[in-house]
C-alpha positions as CSV (number, residue, x, y, z in Angstrom):
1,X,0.0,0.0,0.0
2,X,1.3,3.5,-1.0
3,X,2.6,5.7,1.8
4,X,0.0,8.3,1.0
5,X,-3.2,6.9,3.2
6,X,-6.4,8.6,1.5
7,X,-9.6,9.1,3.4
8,X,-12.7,11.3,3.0
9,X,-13.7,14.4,5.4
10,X,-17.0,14.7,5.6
11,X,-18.9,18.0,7.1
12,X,-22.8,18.3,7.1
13,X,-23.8,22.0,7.1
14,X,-27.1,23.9,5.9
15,X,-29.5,20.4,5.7
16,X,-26.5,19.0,3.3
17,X,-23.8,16.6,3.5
18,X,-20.4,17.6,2.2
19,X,-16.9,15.5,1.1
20,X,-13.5,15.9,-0.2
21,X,-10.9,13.4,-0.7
22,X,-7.7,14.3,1.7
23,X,-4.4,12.8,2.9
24,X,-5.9,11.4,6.1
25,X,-3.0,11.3,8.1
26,X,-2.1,15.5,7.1
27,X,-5.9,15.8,7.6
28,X,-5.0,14.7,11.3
29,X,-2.5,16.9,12.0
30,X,-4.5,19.6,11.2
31,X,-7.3,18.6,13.3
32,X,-4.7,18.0,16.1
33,X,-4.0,22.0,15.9
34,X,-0.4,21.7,13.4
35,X,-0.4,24.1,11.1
36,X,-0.2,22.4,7.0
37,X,-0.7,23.9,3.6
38,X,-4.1,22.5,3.0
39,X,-2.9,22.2,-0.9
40,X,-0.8,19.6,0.5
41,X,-3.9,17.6,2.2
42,X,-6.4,17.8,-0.6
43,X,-6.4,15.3,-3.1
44,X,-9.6,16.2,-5.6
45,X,-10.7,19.5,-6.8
46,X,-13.8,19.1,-5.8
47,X,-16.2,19.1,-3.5
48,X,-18.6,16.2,-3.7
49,X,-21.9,15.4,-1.6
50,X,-20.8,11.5,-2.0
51,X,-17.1,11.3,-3.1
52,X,-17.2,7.5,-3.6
53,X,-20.1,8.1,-6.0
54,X,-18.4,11.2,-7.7
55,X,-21.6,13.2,-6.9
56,X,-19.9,17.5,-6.9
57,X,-21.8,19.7,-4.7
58,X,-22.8,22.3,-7.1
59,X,-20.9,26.1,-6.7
60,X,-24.6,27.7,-5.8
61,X,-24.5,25.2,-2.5
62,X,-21.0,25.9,-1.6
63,X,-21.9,29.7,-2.1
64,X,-24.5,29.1,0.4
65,X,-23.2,27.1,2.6
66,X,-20.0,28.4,3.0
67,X,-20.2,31.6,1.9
68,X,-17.2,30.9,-1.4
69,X,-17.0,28.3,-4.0
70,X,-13.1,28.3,-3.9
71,X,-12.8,24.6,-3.1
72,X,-9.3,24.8,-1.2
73,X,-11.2,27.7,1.6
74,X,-14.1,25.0,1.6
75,X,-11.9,22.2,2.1
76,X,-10.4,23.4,5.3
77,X,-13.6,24.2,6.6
78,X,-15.0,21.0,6.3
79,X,-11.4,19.7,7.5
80,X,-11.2,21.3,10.5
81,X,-15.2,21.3,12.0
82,X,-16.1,18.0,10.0
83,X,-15.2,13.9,10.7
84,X,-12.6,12.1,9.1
85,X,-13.6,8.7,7.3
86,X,-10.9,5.9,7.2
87,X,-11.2,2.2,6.7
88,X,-10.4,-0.5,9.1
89,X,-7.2,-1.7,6.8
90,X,-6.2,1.6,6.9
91,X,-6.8,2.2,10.6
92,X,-4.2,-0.9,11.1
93,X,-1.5,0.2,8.6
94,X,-1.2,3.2,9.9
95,X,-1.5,1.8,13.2
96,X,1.4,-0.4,12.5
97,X,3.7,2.4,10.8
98,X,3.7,4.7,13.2
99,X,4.4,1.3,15.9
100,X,7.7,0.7,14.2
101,X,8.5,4.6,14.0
102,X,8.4,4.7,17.5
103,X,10.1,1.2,18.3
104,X,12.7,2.7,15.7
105,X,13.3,5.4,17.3
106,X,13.5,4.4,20.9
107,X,16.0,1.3,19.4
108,X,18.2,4.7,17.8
109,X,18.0,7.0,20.5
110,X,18.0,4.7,24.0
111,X,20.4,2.3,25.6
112,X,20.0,-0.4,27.9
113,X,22.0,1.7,30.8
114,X,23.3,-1.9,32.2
115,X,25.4,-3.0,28.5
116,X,25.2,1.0,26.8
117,X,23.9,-1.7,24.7
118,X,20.5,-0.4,22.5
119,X,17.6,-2.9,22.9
120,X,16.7,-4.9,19.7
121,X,13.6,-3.7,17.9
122,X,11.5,-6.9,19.1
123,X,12.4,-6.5,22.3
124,X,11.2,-3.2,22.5
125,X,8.0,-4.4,20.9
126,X,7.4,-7.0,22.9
127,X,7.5,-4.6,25.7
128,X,5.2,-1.9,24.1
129,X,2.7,-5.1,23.6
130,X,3.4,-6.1,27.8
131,X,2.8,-2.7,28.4
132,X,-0.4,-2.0,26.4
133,X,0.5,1.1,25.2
134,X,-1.5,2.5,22.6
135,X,-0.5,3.7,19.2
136,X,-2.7,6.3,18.1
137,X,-2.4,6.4,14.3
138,X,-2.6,10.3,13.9
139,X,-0.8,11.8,16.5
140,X,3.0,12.9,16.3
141,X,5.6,9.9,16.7
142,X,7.6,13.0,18.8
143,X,4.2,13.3,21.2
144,X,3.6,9.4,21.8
145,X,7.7,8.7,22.1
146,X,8.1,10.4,24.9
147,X,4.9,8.5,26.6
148,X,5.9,5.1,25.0
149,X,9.4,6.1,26.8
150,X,7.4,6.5,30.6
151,X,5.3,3.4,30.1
152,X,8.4,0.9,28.9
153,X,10.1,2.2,31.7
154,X,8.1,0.5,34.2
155,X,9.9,-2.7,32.9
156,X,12.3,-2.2,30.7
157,X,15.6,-0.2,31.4
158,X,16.4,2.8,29.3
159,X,18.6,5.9,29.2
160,X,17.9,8.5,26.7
161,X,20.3,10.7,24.9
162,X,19.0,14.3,26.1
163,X,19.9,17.8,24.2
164,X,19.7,21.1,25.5
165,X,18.2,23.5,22.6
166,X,17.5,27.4,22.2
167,X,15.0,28.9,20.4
168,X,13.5,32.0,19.0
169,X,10.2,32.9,17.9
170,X,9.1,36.2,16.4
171,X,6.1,37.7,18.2
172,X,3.4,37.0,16.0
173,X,4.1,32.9,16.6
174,X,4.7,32.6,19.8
175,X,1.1,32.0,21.0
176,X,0.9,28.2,18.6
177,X,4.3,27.4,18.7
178,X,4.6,27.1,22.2
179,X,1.5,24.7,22.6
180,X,3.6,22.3,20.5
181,X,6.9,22.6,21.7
182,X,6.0,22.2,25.0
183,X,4.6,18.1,23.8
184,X,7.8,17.7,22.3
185,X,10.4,18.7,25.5
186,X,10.4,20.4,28.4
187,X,10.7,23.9,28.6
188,X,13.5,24.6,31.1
189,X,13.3,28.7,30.6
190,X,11.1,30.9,29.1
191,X,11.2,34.7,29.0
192,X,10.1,37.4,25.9
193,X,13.1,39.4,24.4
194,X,12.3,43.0,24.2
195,X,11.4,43.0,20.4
196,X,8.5,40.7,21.8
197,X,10.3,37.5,20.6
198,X,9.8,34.6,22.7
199,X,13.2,32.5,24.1
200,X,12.9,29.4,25.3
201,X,15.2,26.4,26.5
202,X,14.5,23.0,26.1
203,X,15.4,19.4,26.9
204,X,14.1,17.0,24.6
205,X,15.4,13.2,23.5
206,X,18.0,14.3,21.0
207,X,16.8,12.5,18.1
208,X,13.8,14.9,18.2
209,X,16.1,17.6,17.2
210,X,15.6,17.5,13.6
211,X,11.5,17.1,13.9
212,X,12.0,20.3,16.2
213,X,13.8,22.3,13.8
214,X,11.4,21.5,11.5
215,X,8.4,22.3,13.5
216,X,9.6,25.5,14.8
217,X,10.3,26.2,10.5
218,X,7.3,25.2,9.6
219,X,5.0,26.8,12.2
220,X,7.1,30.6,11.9
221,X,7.4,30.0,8.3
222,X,11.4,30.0,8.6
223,X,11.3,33.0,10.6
224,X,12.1,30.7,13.9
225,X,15.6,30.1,15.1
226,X,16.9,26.8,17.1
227,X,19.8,26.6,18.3
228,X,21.6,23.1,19.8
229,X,23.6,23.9,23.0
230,X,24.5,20.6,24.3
231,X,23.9,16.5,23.8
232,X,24.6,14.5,26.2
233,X,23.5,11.4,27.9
């Protein structure tokens, strides 16, 4: 199965039922509060009232409805306030991908502190099973590490790389960015230069530091700085 998992968001608004093919997964993140180009989620250009059946809503509805018939402004809409349709074979693929992105990335980034040793991949697995942890499809691999990392921990012995990073965000991001940078680390300082720029330490696992870098780019729109002061163990 491609990487690309499609899915169907589906609003009803003004007595009528509405649906656009997206990426499901990018759908997620937006419903989760990320911030993504909505080009890059929607995969029809149009807006159907049954997109299996290839039925369009017609532009006089979406007028109505929504106020526009521009099919990308309609898209988030239904996007953001609607539900997300996915199949029960999707549901488990996805499921399973983002299982071995976080078993791959606790097996890269943790060591059994007793050899320095990292723990195979079906070990870890094994313990994620024993430990019942719960592998939500849609949310960051970044988020449910660090919560996969507190529930193996219980029975399997682990020591995490850590690194201390810096960052600056203009003003007029501060407000979303810090929401999600404070699921990805722990924010040791916080204080607002006097331009109104937010600075911020963090300690985070120190394979997140490329996922942060991008996270702080993509929610400042490159405007963000990050800045890697130590790694350690």
């Amino acid at each position: 199965m491609s990487s690309k998992k499609l899915g169907i968001a589906r609003l009803s608004k003004g007595g009528k039922r509405f649906e656009i093919m997206v990426n499901i997964e990018k759908a997620w993140r937006v419903k989760g509060g990320e911030t993504v180009n909505i080009r890059e989620i929607v995969e029809s250009p149009h807006i159907y009232y049954d997109a299996r059946k290839g039925l369009k809503a017609s532009p006089e509805d979406l007028r109505e409805v929504f106020g526009t018939e521009d099919v990308l402004k309609v898209a988030e809409v239904i996007i953001k306030q609607g539900e997300l349709q996915l199949s029960a074979e999707q549901r488990r693929e996805l499921i399973d991908m983002k299982k071995k992105q976080i078993i791959d990335f606790i097996w890269r980034n943790a060591v059994d502190p007793r050899t320095g040793a990292p723990h195979p991949h079906k070990r870890i697995e094994i313990a994620l099973e024993e430990v019942g942890f719960p592998v939500d499809p849609f949310r960051p691999v970044e988020v449910q590490v660090q919560e996969a990392i507190k529930a193996l921990s219980k029975i399997l012995p682990l020591k995490i790389a850590r690194a201390l990073v810096a960052v600056r965000i203009p003003s007029q991001y501060s407000g979303k960015t810090y929401g999600v940078l404070s699921k990805i680390g722990k924010i040791l300082r916080s204080e607002y230069a006097s331009d109104g720029s937010w600075l911020a330490e963090l300690e985070i696992p120190a394979g997140m530091t490329e996922s942060l870098i991008e996270q702080v780019n993509s929610l400042t729109k490159g405007e963000g700085e990050v800045k890697i002061i130590t790694i350690g163990g």
